[in-house]
GULUMNU-950771 format. One record per residue (C-alpha): residue number from 1; x, y, z. Coordinates in Angstrom, 3 decimals. Layout:
# GULUMNU-950771
{r NUM, {X, Y, Z}}
...
***
This chain:
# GULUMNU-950771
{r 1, {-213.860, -15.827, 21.362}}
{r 2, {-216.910, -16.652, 19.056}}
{r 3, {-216.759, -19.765, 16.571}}
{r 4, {-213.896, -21.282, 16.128}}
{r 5, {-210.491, -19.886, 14.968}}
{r 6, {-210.373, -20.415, 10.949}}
{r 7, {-206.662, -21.540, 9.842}}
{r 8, {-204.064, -18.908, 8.516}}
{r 9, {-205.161, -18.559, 4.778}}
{r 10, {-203.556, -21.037, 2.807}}
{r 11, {-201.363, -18.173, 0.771}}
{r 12, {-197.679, -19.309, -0.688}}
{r 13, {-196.275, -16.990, 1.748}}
{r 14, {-197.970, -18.088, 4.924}}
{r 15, {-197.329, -21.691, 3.753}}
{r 16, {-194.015, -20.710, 4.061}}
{r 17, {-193.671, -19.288, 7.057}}
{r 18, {-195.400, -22.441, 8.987}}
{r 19, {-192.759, -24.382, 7.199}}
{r 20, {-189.938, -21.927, 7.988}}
{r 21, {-190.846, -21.711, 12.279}}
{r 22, {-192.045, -25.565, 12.023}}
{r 23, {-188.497, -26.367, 10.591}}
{r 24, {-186.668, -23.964, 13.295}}
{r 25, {-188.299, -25.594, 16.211}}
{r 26, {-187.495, -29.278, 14.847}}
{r 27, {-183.787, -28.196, 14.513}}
{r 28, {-183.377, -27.392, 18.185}}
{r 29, {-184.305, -30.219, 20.505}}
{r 30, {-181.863, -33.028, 17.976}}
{r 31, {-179.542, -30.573, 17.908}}
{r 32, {-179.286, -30.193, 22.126}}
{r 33, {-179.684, -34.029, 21.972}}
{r 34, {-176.330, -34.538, 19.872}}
{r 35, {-174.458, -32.183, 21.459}}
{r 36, {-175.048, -32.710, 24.789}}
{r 37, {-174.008, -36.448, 24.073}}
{r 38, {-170.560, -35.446, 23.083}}
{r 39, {-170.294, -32.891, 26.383}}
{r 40, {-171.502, -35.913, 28.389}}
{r 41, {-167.875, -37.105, 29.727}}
{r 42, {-166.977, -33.535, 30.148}}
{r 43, {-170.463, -32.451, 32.063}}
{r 44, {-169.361, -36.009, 34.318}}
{r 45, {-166.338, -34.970, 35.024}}
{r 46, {-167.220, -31.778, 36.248}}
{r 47, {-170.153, -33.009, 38.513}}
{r 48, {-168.199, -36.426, 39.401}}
{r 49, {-171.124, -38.013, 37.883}}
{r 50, {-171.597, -41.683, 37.617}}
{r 51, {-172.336, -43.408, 33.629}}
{r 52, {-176.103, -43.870, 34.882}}
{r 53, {-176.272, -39.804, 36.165}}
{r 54, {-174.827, -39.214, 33.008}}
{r 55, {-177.662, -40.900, 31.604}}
{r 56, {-180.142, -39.152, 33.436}}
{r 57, {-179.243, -36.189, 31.968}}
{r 58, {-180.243, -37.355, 28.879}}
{r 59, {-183.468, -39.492, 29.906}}
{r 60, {-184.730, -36.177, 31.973}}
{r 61, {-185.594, -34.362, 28.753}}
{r 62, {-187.155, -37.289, 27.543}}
{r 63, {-189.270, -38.046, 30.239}}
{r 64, {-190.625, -34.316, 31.030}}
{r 65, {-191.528, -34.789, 27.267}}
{r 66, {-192.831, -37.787, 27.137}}
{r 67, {-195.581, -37.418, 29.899}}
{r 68, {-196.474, -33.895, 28.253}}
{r 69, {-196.533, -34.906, 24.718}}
{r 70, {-199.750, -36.674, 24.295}}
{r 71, {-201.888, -34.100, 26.578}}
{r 72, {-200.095, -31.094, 24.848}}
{r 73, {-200.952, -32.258, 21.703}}
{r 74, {-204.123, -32.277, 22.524}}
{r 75, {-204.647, -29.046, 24.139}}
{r 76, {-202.851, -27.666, 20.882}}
{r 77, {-206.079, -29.322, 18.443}}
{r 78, {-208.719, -27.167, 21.209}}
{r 79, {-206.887, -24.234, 22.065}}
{r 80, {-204.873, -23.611, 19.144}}
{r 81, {-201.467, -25.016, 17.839}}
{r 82, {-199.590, -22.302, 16.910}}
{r 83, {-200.557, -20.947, 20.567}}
{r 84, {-198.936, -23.920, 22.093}}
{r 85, {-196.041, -24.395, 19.814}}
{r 86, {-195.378, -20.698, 20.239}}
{r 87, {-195.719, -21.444, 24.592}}
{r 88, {-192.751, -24.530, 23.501}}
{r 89, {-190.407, -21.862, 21.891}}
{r 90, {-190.629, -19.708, 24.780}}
{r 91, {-190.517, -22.194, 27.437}}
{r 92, {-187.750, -24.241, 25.662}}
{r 93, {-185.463, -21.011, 25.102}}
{r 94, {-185.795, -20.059, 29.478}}
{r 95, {-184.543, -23.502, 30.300}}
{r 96, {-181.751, -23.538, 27.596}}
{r 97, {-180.311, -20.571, 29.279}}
{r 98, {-181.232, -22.027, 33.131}}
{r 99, {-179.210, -24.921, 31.661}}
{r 100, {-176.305, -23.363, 31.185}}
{r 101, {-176.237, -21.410, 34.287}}
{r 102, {-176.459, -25.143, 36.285}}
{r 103, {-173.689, -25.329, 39.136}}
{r 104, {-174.791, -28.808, 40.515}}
{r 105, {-176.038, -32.228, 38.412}}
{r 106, {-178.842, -32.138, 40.550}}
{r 107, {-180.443, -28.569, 38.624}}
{r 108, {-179.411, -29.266, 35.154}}
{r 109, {-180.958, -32.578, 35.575}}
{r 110, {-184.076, -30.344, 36.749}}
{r 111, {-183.596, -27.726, 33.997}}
{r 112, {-183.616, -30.551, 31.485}}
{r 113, {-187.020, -31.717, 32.671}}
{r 114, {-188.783, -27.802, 32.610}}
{r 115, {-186.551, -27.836, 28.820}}
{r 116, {-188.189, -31.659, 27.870}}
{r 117, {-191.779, -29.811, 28.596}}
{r 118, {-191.086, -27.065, 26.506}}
{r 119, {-189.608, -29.156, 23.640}}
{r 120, {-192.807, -31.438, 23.592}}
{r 121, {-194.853, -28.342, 22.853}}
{r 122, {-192.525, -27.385, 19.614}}
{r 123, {-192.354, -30.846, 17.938}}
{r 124, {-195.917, -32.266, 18.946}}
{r 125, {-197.071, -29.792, 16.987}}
{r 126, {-194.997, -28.459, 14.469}}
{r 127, {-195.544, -31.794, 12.209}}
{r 128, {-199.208, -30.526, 12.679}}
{r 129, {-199.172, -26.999, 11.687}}
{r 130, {-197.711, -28.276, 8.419}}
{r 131, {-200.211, -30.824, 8.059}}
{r 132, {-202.750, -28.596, 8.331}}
{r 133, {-201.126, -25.935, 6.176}}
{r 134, {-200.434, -28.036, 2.947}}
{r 135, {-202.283, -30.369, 1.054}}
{r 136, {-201.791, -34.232, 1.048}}
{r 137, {-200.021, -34.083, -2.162}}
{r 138, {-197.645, -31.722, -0.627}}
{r 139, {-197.689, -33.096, 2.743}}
{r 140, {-194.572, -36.062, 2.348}}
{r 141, {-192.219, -33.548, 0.885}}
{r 142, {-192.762, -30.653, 3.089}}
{r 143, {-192.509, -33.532, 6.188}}
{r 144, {-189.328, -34.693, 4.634}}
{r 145, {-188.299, -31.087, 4.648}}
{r 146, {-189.032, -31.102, 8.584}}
{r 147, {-187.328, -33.932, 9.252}}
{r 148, {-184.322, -32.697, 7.661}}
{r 149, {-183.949, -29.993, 9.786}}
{r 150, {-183.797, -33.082, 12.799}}
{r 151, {-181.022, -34.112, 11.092}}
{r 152, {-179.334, -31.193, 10.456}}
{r 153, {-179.488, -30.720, 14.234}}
{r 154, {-178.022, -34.077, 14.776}}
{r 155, {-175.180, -33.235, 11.839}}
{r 156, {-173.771, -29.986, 13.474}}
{r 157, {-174.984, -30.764, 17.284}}
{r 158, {-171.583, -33.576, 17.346}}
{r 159, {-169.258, -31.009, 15.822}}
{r 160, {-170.561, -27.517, 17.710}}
{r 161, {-170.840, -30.185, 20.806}}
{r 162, {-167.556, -31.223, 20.317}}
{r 163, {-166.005, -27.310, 19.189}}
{r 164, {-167.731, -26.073, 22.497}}
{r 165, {-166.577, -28.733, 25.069}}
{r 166, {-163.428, -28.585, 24.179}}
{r 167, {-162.426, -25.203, 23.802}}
{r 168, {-165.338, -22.812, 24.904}}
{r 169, {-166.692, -24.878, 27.539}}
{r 170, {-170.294, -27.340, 27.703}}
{r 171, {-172.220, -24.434, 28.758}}
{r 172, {-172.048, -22.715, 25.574}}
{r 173, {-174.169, -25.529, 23.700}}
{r 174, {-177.007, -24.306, 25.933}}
{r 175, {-176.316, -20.647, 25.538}}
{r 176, {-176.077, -21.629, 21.504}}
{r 177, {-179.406, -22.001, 21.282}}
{r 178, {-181.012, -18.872, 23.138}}
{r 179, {-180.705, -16.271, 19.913}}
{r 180, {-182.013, -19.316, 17.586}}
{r 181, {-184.827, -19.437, 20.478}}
{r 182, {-185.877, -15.999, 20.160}}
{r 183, {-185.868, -15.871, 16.255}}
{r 184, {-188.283, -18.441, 16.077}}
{r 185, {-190.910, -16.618, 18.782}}
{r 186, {-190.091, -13.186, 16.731}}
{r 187, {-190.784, -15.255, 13.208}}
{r 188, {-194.359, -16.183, 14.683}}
{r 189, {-195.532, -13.285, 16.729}}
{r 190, {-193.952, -11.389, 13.399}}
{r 191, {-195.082, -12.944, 10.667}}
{r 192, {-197.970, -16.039, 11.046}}
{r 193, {-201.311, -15.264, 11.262}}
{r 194, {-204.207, -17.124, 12.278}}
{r 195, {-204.395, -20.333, 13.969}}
{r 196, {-205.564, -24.076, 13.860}}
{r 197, {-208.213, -25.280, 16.452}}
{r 198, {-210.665, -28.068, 15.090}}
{r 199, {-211.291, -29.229, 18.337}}
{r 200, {-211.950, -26.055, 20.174}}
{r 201, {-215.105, -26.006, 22.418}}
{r 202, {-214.211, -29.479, 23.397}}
{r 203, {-213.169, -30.625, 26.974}}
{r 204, {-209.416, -31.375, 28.096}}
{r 205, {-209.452, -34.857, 29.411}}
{r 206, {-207.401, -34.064, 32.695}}
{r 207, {-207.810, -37.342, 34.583}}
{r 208, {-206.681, -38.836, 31.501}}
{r 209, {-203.535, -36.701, 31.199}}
{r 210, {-202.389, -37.277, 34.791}}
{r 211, {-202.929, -40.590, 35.133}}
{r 212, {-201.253, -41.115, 31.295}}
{r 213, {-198.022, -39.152, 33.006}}
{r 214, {-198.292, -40.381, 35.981}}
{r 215, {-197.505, -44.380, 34.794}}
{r 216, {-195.421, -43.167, 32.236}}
{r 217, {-192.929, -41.871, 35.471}}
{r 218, {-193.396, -44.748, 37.206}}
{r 219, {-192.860, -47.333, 34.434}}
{r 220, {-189.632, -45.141, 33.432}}
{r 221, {-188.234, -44.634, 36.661}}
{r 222, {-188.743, -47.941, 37.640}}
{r 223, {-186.433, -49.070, 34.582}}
{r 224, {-183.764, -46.601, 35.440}}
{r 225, {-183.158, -48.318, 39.286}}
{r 226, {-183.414, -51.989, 38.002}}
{r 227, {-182.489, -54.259, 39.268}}
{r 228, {-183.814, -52.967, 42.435}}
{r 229, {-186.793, -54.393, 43.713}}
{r 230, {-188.582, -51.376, 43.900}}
{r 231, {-188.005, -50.840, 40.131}}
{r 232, {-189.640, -53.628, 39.226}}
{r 233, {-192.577, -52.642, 41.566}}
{r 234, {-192.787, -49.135, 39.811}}
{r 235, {-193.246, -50.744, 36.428}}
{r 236, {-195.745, -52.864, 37.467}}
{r 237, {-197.695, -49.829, 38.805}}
{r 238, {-196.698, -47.680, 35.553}}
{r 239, {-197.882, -51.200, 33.411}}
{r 240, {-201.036, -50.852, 35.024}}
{r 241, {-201.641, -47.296, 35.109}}
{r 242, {-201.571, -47.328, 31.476}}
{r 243, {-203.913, -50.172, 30.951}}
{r 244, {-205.778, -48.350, 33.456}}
{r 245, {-205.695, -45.541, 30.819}}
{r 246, {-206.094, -47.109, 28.111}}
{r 247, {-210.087, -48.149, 29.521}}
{r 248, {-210.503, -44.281, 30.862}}
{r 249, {-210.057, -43.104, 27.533}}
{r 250, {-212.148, -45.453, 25.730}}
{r 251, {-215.361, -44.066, 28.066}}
{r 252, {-214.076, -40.536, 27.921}}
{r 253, {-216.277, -38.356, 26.366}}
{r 254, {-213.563, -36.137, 25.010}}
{r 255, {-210.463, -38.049, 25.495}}
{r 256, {-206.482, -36.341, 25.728}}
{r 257, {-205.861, -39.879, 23.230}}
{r 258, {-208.866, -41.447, 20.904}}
{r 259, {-208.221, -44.887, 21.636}}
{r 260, {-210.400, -46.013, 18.373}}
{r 261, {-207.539, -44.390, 16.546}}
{r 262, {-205.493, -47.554, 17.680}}
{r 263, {-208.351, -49.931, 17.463}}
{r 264, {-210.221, -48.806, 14.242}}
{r 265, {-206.915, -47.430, 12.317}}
{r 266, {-204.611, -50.089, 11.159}}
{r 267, {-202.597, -47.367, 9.605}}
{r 268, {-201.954, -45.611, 12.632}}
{r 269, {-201.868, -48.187, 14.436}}
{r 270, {-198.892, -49.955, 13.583}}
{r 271, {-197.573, -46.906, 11.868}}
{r 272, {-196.681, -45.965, 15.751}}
{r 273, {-195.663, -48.758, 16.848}}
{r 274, {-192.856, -49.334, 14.246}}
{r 275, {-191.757, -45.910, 15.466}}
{r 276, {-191.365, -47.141, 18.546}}
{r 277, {-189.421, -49.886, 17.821}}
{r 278, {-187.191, -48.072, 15.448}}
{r 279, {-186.464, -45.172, 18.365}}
{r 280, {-186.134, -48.266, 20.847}}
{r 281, {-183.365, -49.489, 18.458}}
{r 282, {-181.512, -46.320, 17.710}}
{r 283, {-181.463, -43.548, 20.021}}
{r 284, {-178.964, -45.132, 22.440}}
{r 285, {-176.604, -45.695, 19.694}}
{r 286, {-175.140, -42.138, 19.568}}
{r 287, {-175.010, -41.844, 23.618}}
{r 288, {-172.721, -45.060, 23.709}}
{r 289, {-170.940, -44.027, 20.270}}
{r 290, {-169.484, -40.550, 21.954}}
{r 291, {-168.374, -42.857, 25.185}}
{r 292, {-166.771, -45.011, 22.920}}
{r 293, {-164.982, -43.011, 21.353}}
{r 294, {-163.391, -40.868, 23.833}}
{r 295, {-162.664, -43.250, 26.369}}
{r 296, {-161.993, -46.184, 24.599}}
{r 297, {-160.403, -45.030, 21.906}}
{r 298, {-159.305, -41.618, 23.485}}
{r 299, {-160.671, -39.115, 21.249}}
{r 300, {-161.264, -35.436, 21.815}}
{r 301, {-164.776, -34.243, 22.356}}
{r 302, {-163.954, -32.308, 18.815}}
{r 303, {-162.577, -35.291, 17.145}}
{r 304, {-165.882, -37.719, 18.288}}
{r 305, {-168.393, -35.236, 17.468}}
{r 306, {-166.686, -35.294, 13.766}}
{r 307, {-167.140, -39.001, 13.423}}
{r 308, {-170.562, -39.077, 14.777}}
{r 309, {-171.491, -36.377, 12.311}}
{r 310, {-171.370, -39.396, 9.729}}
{r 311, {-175.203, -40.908, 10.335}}
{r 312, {-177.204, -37.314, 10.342}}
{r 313, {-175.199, -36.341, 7.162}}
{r 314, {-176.692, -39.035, 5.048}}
{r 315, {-179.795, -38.865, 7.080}}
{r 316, {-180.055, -34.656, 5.962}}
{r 317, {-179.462, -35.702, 2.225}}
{r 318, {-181.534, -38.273, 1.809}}
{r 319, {-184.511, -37.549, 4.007}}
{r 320, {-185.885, -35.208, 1.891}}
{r 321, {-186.181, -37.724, -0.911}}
{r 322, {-187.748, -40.303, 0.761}}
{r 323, {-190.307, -38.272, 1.494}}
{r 324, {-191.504, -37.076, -1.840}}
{r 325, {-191.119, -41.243, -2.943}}
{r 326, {-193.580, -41.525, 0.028}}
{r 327, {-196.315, -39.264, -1.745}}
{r 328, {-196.110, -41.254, -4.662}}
{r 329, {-194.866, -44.690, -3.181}}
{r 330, {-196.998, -46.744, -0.625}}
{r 331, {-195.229, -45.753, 2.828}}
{r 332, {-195.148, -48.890, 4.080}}
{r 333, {-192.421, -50.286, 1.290}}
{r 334, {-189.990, -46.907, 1.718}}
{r 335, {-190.198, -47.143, 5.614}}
{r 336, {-190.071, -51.388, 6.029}}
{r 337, {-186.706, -51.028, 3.585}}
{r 338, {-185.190, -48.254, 5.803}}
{r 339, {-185.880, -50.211, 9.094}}
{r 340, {-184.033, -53.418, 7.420}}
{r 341, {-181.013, -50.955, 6.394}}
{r 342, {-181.123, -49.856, 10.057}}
{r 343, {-180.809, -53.108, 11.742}}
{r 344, {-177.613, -54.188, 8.992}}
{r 345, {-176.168, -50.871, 10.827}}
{r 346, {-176.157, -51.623, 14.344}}
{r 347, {-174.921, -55.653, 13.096}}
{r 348, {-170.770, -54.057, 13.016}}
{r 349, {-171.244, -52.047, 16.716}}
{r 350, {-172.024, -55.539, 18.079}}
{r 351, {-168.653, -56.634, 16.864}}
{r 352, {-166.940, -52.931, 18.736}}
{r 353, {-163.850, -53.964, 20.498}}
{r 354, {-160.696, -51.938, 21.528}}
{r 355, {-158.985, -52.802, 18.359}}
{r 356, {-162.384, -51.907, 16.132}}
{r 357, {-161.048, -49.767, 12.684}}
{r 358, {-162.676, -46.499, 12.261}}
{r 359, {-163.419, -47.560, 8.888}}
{r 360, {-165.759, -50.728, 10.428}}
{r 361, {-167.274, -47.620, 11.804}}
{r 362, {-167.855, -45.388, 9.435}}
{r 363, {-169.471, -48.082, 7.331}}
{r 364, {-172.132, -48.814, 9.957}}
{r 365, {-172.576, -45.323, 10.538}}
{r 366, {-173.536, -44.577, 6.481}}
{r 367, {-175.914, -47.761, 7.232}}
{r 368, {-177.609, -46.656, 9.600}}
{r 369, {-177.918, -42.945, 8.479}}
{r 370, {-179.419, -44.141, 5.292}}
{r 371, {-181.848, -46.335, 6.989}}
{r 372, {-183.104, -44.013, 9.068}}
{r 373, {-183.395, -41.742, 6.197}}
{r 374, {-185.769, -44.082, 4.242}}
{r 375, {-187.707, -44.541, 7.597}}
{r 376, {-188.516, -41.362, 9.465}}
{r 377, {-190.372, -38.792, 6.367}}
{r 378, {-192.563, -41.656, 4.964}}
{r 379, {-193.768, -43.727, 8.723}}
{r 380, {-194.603, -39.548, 9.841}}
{r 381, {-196.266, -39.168, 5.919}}
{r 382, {-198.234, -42.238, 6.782}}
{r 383, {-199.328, -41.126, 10.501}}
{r 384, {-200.616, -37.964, 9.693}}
{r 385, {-202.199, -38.722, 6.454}}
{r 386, {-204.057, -41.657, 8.364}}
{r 387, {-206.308, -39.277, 10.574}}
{r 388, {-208.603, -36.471, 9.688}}
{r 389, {-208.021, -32.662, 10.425}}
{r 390, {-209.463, -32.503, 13.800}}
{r 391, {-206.503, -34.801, 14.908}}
{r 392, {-203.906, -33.592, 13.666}}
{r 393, {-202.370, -32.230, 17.053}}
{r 394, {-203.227, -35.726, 18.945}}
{r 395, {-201.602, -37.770, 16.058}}
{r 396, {-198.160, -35.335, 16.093}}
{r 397, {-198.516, -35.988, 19.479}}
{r 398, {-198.589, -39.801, 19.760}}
{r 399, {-196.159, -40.025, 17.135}}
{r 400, {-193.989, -37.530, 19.160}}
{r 401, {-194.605, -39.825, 22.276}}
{r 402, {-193.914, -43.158, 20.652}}
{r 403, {-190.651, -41.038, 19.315}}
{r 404, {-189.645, -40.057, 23.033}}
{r 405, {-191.046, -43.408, 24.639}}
{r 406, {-188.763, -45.323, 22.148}}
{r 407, {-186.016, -43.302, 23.262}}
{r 408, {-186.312, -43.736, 27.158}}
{r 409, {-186.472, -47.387, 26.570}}
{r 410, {-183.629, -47.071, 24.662}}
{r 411, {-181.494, -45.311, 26.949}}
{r 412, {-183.895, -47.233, 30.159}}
{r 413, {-181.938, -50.513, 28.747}}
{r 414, {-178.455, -48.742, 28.393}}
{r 415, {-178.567, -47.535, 31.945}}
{r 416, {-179.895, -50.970, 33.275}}
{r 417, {-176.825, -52.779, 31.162}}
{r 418, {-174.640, -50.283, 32.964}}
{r 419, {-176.125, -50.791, 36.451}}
{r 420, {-175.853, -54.728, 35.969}}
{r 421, {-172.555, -54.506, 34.366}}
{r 422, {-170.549, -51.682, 35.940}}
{r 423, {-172.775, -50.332, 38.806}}
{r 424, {-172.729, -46.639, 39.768}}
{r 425, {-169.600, -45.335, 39.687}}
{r 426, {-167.681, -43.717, 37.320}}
{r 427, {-166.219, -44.982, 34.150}}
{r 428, {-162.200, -44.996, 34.868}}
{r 429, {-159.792, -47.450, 32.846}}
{r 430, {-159.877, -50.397, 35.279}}
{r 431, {-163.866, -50.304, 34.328}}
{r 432, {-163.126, -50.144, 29.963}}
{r 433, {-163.390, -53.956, 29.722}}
{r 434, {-166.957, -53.892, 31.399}}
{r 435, {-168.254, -50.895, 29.390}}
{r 436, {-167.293, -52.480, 25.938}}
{r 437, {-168.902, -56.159, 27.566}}
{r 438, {-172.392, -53.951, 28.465}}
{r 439, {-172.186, -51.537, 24.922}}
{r 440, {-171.979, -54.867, 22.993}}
{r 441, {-174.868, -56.876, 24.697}}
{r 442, {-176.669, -53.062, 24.370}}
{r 443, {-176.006, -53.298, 20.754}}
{r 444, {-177.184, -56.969, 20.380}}
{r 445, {-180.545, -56.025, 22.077}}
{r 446, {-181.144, -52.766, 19.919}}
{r 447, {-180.695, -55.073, 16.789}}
{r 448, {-183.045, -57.650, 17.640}}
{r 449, {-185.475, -54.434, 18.542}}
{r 450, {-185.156, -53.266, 14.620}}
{r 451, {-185.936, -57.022, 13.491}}
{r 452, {-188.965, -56.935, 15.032}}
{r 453, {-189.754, -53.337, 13.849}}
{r 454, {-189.449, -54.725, 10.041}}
{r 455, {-192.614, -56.366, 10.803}}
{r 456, {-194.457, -53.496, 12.430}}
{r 457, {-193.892, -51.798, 9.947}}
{r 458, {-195.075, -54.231, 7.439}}
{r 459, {-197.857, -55.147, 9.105}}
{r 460, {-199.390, -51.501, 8.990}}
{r 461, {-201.391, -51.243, 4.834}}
{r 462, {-201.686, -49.364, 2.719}}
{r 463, {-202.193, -45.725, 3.071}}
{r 464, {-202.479, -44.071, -0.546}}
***
């Protein structure tokens, strides 16, 4: 190919077809996420899977992605990102159906990891696509628009979850998502043209990338065997390897991840690292939620999907606001107010006990929906308005990673409460009284986590 590939002409209509295949591929990985968490006792039971297998089923995804985010990204801004999101669809839509054909743990743990690869090629660089279709003034509501369709995922992933497990069977939230799967590749090859490639001609850091994936296993892994020795060992090594990084990328000619953005970009900077923080704090929460719920307080898989559904509702009607205030309103107010509404939230789960109301919980749940609402739209607004076009896919990518990283940490310290508190076996009733001890200490951590977010997020500038 000669010269580089212009972008897709900026027409209404093409505008609105990145927005319409950006949106569909944001609404499938939350929506697996939630549901799965609600099949999670069920998928146990099955398997005779301990709490902490259950949990790998979960972390898998996130660790596949994680490691593949960054690099991806990348390789999107060179080779082109509708190319690589359209790679994601396809690759995401295979495992979805691999997943629901799994007859051990031991291959739908494996069919999560091929599904978390695909998944980090759809949402580290849909949020660039539609930053480099629309405008900045356009940019925080069309982002809030995106960002809906995560919570719109998380809103009907509890309930079709929950409807599935319980009368269809778990395998059916995998199958759910094959025809939604192939829409989305027929919407692109169909209908958007053109492609996005500022960086093309440039080298792909692949020392970088491996040794960037490579820690992040070991750091990860290590956290999911603590308190082993050996974990402790691996995050050491996975500590290191990113330092190790960290100094490779600043002598890279063409890094996988421009360090100076970090070092140079306040913005960006600690625009990430309150995402971090506020993924550290929340991801867990719906995981431990759905246990809750059905074994503590002996709800259906129906029944606790409909409760859960609570958070992503107010998150879906309010998102979109918050990020049209963002385009007019300095980011940094919007998302340090939604990250103080978060941590008020997750104050009542700390409190959970077998005799807990479901009102006590529906309150926190509102919380911490609306929080998370004032959060997400304007921290992504300010990321990607921070950076100039030939970043794009590296900045949906690092936000993307400190999204996923924030969520294996989160469910890292769940499963290394449970290993501490319970220990690998199976959660039966002569182990309830240990599970609401470790979800409550869980809960107490995650809290202190969004504290200390507030101030990331504060911290960060302005960016209008």
């Amino acid at each position: 190919m000669n010269g580089k590939p212009g972008p897709p002409a900026v027409s209404g209509m093409n505008k609105k077809i990145v927005l319409i295949v950006a949106t569909m591929g944001a609404f499938l990985t939350p929506f697996m996420g939630s549901a799965i968490n609600v099949a999670l006792p069920t998928i146990g039971k099955e398997f005779s899977m301990s709490a902490i297998a259950m949990g790998w089923v979960a972390t898998a995804f996130l660790l596949s992605a994680a490691m593949s985010l960054v690099p991806l990204g990348r390789c999107a801004d060179i080779y082109g990102r509708k190319r690589i999101f359209l790679w994601g669809v396809i690759v995401f839509t295979l495992s979805s159906l691999l997943c629901g054909l799994s007859r051990s743990a031991e291959f739908l743990i494996f069919t999560r990891v091929i599904q978390g690869i695909g998944g980090a090629m759809m949402f580290g660089t849909g949020a660039a696509m539609l930053t480099s279709a629309y405008p900045p003034e356009e940019r925080g509501a069309v982002l809030g628009i995106n960002v809906t369709a995560v919570y719109i995922g998380l809103v009907i992933g509890p309930f079709i979850g929950g409807i599935f497990t319980q009368y269809i069977g778990w395998r059916c939230i995998f199958f759910f998502t094959v025809p939604l799967g192939l829409l989305v590749i027929f919407s692109i090859l169909w209908k958007l043209k053109g492609d996005w490639a500022e960086a093309q001609g440039e080298r792909f850091d692949l020392t970088g990338s491996m040794i960037y994936g490579l820690a992040l296993l070991a750091m990860m892994y290590g956290f999911s065997i603590l308190p082993s020795p050996v974990g402790f060992l691996l995050i050491v090594v996975g500590t290191a390897g990113l330092i190790a990084f960290g100094f490779w990328e600043l002598r890279a000619k063409s890094p996988v991840l421009d360090m100076h953005l970090f070092i140079n970009n306040r913005a960006f900077a600690f625009s990430n690292l309150a995402a971090l923080f506020n993924y550290m704090a929340t991801f867990s929460v719906g995981f431990l939620l759905s246990l809750y719920l059905q074994y503590i307080k002996g709800f259906t898989p129906r029944d606790a999907g409909l409760i859960l559904v609570i958070q992503p509702v107010v998150m879906a009607l309010l998102s979109p606001l918050a990020g049209r205030l963002s385009d007019r309103i300095e980011p940094r107010i919007i998302a340090s107010a939604g990250m103080a509404m978060t941590a008020i939230g997750l104050i009542p789960l700390i409190l959970l006990n077998n005799s807990t109301s479901l009102g006590q919980l529906y309150a926190a749940l509102a919380v911490l929906g609306l929080g998370f609402a004032l959060f997400a739209s304007p921290n992504m607004n300010a990321i990607m308005s921070s950076v100039d076009k030939r970043s794009y896919g590296v900045a949906s990518g690092t936000a993307g990673t400190m999204r996923l990283v924030g969520q294996m940490f989160s469910m890292g310290l769940t499963m290394l409460i449970f290993a501490l508190f319970i220990g690998p076996v199976r959660i039966t009733p002569e182990y309830y009284d240990l599970f609401v001890k470790s979800m409550k200490l869980i809960f107490a951590i995650l809290c202190f986590l969004c504290f200390c977010g507030i101030f990331a997020s504060l911290c960060r500038g302005k960016v209008h």
